[in-house]
C-alpha positions in Angstrom: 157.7 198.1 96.8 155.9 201.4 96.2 152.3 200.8 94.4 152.4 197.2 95.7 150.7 195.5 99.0 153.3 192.9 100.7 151.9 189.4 100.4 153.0 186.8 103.2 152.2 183.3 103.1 150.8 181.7 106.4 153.8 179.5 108.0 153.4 175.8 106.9 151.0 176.8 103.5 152.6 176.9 100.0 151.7 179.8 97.9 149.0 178.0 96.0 147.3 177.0 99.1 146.6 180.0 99.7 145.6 180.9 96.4 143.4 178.1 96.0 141.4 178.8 99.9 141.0 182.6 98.9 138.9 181.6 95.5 137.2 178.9 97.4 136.3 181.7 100.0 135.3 184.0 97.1 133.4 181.7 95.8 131.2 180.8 98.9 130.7 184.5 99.7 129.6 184.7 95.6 127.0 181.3 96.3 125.7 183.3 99.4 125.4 186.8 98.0 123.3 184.8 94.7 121.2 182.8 97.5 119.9 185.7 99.6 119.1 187.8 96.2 117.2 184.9 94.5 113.5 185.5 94.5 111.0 182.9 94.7 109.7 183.3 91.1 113.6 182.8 90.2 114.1 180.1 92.0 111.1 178.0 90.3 111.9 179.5 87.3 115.7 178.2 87.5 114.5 174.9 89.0 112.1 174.2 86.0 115.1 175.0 83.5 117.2 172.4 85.1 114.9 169.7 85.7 113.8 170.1 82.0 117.4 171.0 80.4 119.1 168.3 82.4 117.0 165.2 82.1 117.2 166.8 77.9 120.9 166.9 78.1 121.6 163.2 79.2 118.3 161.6 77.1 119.1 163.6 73.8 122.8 162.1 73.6 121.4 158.7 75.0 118.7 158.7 72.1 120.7 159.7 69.4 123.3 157.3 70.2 120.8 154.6 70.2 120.2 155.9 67.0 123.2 155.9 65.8 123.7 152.2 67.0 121.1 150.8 65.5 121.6 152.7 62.0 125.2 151.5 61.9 123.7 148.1 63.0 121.7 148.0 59.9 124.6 149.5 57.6 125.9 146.7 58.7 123.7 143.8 58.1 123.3 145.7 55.0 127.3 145.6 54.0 126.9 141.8 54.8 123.9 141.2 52.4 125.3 143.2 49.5 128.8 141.5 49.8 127.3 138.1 50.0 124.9 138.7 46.8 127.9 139.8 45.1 129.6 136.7 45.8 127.0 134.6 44.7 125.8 136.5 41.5 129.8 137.1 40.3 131.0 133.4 41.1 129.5 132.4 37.8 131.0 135.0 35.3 134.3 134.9 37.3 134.6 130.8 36.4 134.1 131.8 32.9 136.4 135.2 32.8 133.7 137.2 31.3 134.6 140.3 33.1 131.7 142.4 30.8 129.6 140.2 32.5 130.8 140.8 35.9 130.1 144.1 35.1 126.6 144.2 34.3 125.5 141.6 37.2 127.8 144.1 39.9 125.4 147.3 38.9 122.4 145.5 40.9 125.0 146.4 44.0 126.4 149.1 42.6 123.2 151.0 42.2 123.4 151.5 46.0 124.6 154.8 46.7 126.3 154.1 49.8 128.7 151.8 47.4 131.8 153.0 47.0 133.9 150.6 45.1 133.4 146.7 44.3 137.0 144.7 43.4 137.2 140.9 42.6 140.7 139.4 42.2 141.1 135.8 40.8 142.5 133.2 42.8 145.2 132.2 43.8 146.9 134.4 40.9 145.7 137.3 42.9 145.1 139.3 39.5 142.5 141.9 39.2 139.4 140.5 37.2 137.0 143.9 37.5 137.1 147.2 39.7 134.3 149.6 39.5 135.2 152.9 42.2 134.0 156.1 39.7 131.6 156.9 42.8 134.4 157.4 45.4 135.7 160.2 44.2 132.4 162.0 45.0 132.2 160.5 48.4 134.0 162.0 51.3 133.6 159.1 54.1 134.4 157.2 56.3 134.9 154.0 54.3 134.1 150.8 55.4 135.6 147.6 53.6 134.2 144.0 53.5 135.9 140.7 52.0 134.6 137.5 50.6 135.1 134.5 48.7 133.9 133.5 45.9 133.3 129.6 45.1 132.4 127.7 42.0 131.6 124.0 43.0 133.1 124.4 46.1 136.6 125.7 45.2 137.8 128.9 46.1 138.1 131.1 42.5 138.7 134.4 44.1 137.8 137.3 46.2 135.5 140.1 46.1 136.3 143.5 48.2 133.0 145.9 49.0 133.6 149.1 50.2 130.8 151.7 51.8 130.4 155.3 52.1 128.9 156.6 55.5 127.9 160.1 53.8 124.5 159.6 53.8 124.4 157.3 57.2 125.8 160.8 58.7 124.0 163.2 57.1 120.9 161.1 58.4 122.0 161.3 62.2 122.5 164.7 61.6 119.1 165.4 60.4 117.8 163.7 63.4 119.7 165.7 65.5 118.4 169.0 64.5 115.5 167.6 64.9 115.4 166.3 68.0 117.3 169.4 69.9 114.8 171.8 67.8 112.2 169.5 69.3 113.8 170.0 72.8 114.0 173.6 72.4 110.4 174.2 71.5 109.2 171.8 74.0 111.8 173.7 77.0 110.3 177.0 76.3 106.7 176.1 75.7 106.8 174.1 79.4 108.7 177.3 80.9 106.3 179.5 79.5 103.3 177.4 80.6 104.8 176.6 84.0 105.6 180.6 84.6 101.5 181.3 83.8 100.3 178.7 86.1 102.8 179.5 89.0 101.9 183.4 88.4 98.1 182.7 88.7 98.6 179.7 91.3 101.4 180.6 93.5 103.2 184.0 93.0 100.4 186.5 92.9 98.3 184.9 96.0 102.2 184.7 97.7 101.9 187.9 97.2 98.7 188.6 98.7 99.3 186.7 101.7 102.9 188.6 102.3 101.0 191.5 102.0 98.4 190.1 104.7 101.7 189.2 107.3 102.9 192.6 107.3 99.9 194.1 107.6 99.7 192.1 110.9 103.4 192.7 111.3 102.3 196.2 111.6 99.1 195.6 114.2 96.9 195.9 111.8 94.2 193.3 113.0 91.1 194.7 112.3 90.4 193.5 108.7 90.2 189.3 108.4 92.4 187.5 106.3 90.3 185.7 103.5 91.8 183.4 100.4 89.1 181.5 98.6 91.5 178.5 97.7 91.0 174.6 98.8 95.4 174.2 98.7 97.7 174.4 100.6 98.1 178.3 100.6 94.5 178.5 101.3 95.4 176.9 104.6 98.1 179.5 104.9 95.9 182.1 105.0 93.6 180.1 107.1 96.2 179.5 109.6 96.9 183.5 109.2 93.8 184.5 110.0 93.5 182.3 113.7 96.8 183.8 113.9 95.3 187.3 113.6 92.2 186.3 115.8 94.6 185.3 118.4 96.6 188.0 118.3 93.7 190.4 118.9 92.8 187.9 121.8 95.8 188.8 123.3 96.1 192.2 122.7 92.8 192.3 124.4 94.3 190.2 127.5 97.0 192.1 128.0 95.6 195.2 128.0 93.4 194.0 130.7 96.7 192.5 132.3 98.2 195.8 132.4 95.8 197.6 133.9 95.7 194.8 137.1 99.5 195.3 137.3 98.9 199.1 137.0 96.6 198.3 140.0 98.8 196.0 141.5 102.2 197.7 141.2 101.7 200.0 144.5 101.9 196.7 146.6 104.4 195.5 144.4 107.2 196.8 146.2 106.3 196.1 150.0 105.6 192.3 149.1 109.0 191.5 146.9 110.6 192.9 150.4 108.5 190.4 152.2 109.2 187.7 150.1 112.8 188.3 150.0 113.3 188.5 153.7 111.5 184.9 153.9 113.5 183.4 151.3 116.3 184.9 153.3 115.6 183.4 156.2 114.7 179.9 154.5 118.4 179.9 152.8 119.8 180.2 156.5 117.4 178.0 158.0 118.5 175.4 155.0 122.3 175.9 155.4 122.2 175.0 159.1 120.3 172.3 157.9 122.6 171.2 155.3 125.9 172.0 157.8 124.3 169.7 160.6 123.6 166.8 158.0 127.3 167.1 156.9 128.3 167.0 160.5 126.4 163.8 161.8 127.0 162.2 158.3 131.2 162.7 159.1 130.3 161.6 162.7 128.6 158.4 161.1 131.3 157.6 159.1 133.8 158.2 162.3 131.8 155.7 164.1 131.6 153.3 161.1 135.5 152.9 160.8 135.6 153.1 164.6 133.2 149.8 164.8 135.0 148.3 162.4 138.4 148.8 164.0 135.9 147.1 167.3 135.2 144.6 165.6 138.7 143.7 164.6 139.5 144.0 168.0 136.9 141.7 169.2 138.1 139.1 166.3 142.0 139.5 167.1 141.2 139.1 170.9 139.4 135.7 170.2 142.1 134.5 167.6 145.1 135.3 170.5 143.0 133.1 173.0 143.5 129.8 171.6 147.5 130.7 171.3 147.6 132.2 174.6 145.5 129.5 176.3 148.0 126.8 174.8 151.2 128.8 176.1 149.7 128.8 179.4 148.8 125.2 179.8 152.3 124.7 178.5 153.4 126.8 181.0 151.7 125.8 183.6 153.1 122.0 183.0 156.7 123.1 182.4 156.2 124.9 185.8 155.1 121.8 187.7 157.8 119.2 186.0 160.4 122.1 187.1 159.1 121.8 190.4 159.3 118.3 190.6 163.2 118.5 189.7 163.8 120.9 192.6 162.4 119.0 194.9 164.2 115.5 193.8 167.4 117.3 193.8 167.1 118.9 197.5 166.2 115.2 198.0 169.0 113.8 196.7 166.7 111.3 194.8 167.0 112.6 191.3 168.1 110.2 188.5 169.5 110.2 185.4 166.1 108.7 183.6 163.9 111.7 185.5 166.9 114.4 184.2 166.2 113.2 180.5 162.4 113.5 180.7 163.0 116.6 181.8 164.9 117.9 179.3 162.2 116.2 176.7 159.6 118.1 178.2 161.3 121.7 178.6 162.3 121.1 174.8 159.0 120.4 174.0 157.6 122.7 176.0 159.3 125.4 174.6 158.9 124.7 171.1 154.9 124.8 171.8 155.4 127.9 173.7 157.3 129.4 170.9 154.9 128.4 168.3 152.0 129.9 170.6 154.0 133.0 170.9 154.7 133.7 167.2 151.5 133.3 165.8 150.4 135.7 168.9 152.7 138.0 167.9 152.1 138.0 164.2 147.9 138.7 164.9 149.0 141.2 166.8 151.6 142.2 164.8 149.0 142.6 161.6 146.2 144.1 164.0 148.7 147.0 165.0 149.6 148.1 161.4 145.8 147.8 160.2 144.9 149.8 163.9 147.4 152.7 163.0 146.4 152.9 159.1 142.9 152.9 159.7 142.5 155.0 162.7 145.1 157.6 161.5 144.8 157.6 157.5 148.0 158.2 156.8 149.9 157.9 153.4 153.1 156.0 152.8 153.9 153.2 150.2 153.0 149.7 150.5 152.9 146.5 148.9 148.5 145.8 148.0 148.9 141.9 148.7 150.9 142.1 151.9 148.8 144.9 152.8 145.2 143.0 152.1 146.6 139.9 153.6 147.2 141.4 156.7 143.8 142.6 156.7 142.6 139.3 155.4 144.0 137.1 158.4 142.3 140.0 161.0 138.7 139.1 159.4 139.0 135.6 159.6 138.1 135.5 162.6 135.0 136.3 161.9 134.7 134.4 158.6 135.6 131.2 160.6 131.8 131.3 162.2 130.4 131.7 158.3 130.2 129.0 155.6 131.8 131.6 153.3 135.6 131.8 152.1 137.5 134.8 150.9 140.0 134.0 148.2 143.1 136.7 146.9 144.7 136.2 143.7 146.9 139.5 143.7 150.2 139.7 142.4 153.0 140.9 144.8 154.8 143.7 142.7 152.3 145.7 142.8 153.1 148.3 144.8 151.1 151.6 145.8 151.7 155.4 147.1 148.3 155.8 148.4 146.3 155.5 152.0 146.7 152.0 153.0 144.1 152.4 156.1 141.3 153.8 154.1 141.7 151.2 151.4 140.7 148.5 154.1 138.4 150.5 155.4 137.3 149.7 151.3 138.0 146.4 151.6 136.2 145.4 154.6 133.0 147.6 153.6 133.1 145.3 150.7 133.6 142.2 152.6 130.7 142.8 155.5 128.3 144.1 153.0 129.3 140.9 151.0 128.5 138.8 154.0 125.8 140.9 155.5 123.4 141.5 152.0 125.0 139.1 149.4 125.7 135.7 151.0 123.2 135.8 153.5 120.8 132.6 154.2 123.2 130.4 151.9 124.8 127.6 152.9 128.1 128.3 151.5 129.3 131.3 149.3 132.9 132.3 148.1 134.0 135.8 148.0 137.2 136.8 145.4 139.4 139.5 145.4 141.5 140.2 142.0 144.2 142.7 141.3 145.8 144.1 137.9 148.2 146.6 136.9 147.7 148.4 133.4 149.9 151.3 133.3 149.9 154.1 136.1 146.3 152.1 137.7 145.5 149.0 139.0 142.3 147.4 138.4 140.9 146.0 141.9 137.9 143.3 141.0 136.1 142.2 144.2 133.2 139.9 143.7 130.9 137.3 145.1 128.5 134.6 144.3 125.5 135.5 146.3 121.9 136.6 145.5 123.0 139.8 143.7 121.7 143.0 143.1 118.0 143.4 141.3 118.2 146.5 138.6 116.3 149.0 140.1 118.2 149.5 143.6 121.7 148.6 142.1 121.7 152.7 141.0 121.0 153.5 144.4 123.8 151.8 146.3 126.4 154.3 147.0 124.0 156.8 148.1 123.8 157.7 151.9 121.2 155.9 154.4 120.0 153.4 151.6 119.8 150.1 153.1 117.5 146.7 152.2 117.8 146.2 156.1 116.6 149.6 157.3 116.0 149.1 161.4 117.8 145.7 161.3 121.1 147.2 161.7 122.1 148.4 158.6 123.3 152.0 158.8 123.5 152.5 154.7 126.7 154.5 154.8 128.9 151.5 154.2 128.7 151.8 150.3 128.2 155.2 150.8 131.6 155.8 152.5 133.7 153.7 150.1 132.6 155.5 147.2 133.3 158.3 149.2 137.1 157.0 149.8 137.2 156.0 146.5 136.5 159.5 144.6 137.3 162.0 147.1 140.5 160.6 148.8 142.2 157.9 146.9 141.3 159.7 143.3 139.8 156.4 141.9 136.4 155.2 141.3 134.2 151.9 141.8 131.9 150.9 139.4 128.9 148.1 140.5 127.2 145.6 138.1 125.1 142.5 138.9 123.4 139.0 138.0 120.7 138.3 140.0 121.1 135.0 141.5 124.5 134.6 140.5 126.8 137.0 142.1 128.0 140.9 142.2 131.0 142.3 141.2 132.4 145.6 142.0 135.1 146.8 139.8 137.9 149.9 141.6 140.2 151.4 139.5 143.0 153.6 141.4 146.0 155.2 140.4 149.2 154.0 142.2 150.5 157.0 143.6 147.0 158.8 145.3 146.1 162.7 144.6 147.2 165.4 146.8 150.4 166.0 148.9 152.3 162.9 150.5 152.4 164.9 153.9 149.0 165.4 153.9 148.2 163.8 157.1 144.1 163.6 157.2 143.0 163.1 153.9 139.2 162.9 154.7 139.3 166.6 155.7 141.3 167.9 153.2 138.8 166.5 151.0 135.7 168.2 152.9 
């Protein structure tokens, strides 16, 4: 190995990979290194060559094959017209086997010097009558061979054969190609050498001047004007040079007046940077109290929303029990006064088998009303308790999203009973989340009220629609409505806090503002708004089933603070 460098080969390249990206690397540093030492004279230079050499390159060959075409064209047409003369002026002598005469009538053809040989064989024998090819041996090609028949009073009586030299067709194109890349030649360098005077006197020598002109400004020199008495575009250039030179003296002249006022001015500097940054000190704290109070009352708003919510339910499950309640004590009450009735006809001793049988109708009946009363009583109340504990204490654990909405669905009817508007769920039952089941109907009902509140207001009837599907790890939650809508310059504007359409009516404009909250900061998801006026809005919440964060994590909503 001594003498010799150790090549490795990168792990998954062959050999000639690598050969092949170290010249195409060479080759890019070569195109650089020629770019950055090309002059501007070069360059024109170079680019005149081309555009005159190329277009030369592909028109010469085009031409000359033209040429060439249309010369073998005519060596053509000619071939035919001898061929066919021969055939006419040898049909005659042929019928009479005079082959002296054939002879002397095929030297009108033969006198062409592109003929090579003429044969004429007799039909149908097939037996030479007269060949004439002396010439051919002189003649070095390509041959070219042409066949017709020869008739006497319409019958076939043989065949003549007339063969052609190309010498002279070639030596022709050849000629004319001299000629033409002579022509191409003289006419390359005369246009280079007229292009390289003008561009000397028109472009290169004031380029020149004017370089000379930037450097001398480069250098500060700005005393002299800049003056190029030309109506072109470099007589702009120097145009443009010199307001560039009077402007720079401007502002030369400025800032030397500049820095003598900050000479003047830096003695004070110092004392009134120090003032200034004690006041923006004491703005910055005056700001982050500011900022810490907002954040305060705006979680204290949002404690009070959910806690008028979970009012609210309260209010609605307290007038659902009623009716239930109110029928199991009427029932009650009657059961009561039949059992009285008993007692006392049996201390009597006046009790009969008819009044024991409508006694025991009416305790059965009784009790089946009571028991009905009882279980839809304790199913509300059921229902309210788990939507009481999720929503006042946020906690996670796993749930089933239909059971879970439907629970919260029977709590607001109640107060959808007093509205012409219906709330529909079309949710399959396996799907099942790891998430915050409390904060999610706090989601949910936002959605709902503002629904009711904004969308479906003033309308005789409306219809609200809650959709559910699982693609993968998420599940797409599609809550929409068919009320007023949204117009396009607020719907941006929604989720952010305090924006309201019913500001000083009652509207708080956190609702919207909270669920997105819930949605991005808690339950790792997001909500995404989109509207037709007059024809509905529709919010669209895509979570993941099992929520961000720790599943001990008992208060989500300051976690996330």
């Amino acid at each position: 190995m001594s003498g010799e460098e150790l090549h490795t080969t990168p792990p998954g390249y062959t050999f000639w990979e690598v050969l092949h990206k170290d010249h195409a690397m060479q080759f890019r540093h070569l195109l650089s290194a020629l770019r950055r030492r090309i002059t501007l004279r070069l360059a024109i230079i170079l680019a005149v060559v081309f555009g005159l050499t190329v277009p030369a390159a592909i028109l010469i060959p085009y031409h000359l094959h033209t040429i060439e075409t249309a010369a073998q064209l005519r060596n053509a047409e000619d071939h035919n017209r001898l061929v066919e003369i021969l055939s006419v002026i040898l049909s005659e002598p042929l019928w009479q086997i005079t082959p002296e005469i054939a002879n002397i009538s095929s030297e009108v053809v033969y006198s062409d010097p592109r003929v090579a040989t003429i044969e004429v064989i007799t039909l149908p024998d097939r037996k030479e009558f007269i060949k004439n090819d002396t010439r051919k041996q002189t003649q070095k090609g390509p041959f070219t061979s042409m066949v017709r028949e020869i008739k006497h009073g319409g019958q076939v009586i043989g065949q003549v054969r007339l063969t052609l030299a190309e010498d002279l067709l070639q030596e022709s194109l050849a000629s004319d190609f001299r000629r033409y890349v002579t022509t191409a030649v003289l006419s390359l360098i005369l246009a280079i050498l007229f292009i390289l005077v003008v561009l000397q006197w028109r472009l290169v020598q004031p380029v020149r001047i004017l370089m000379g002109e930037s450097d001398r400004l480069a250098n500060g020199e700005l005393n002299d004007p800049i003056a190029l008495n030309r109506e072109d575009e470099l007589g702009h250039l120097a145009t443009s040079l010199e307001a560039t030179r009077q402007a720079l003296q401007r502002s030369f002249g400025e800032l030397e007046i500049k820095n003598q006022q900050l000479l003047e001015y830096s003695g004070t500097l110092e004392s009134k940077v120090r003032q200034r940054t004690q006041e923006l000190e004491t703005v910055n704290q005056n700001l982050e109290a500011a900022l810490s109070n907002v954040n305060s009352a705006q979680a204290e708003l949002a404690r009070v929303e959910r806690m008028a919510a979970l009012g609210s339910m309260v209010a609605g499950v307290a007038h659902e029990l009623n009716t239930p309640l109110g029928n199991c004590l009427l029932v009650a009450s009657t059961l009561e006064e039949e059992t009285r009735n008993l007692v006392r006809m049996v201390e009597e001793g006046k009790m009969k088998r008819s009044d024991l049988t409508r006694y025991a109708t009416t305790a059965v009946d009784s009790t089946k009303l009571l028991l009905r009363g009882l279980q839809q009583s304790a199913h509300l109340v059921g229902d309210f308790k788990q939507v009481a504990v999720d929503q006042s204490s946020a906690q996670r654990r796993q749930f089933a999203l239909l059971v879970m909405l439907q629970e919260l669905t029977a709590l607001l009817h109640s107060s959808l009973r007093k509205t012409p508007f219906t709330l529909e769920l079309d949710i399959p039952g396996e799907i099942q989340l790891d998430s915050y089941p409390g904060l999610l109907g706090q989601v949910f009902t936002n959605l709902v009220n503002n629904a009711v509140a904004h969308g479906l207001e003033g309308r005789e009837e409306g219809h609200m629609r809650c959709t559910a599907e699982q693609h993968g790890d998420h599940v797409l939650i599609v809550f929409e409505d068919n009320g007023k809508g949204i117009s396009a310059d607020i719907i941006n504007r929604i989720f952010e806090p305090f924006f309201t359409t019913k500001f000083g009516q009652g509207g708080s404009g956190l609702g919207l503002s909270i669920t997105f909250n819930i949605i991005s900061n808690v339950l790792g998801g997001s909500i995404h708004a989109s509207s037709i006026v007059g024809q509905g809005t529709r919010f669209e919440i895509k979570l993941p089933l099992v929520a961000p964060g720790e599943p001990e994590s008992s208060n989500p909503l300051l976690s996330k603070r």
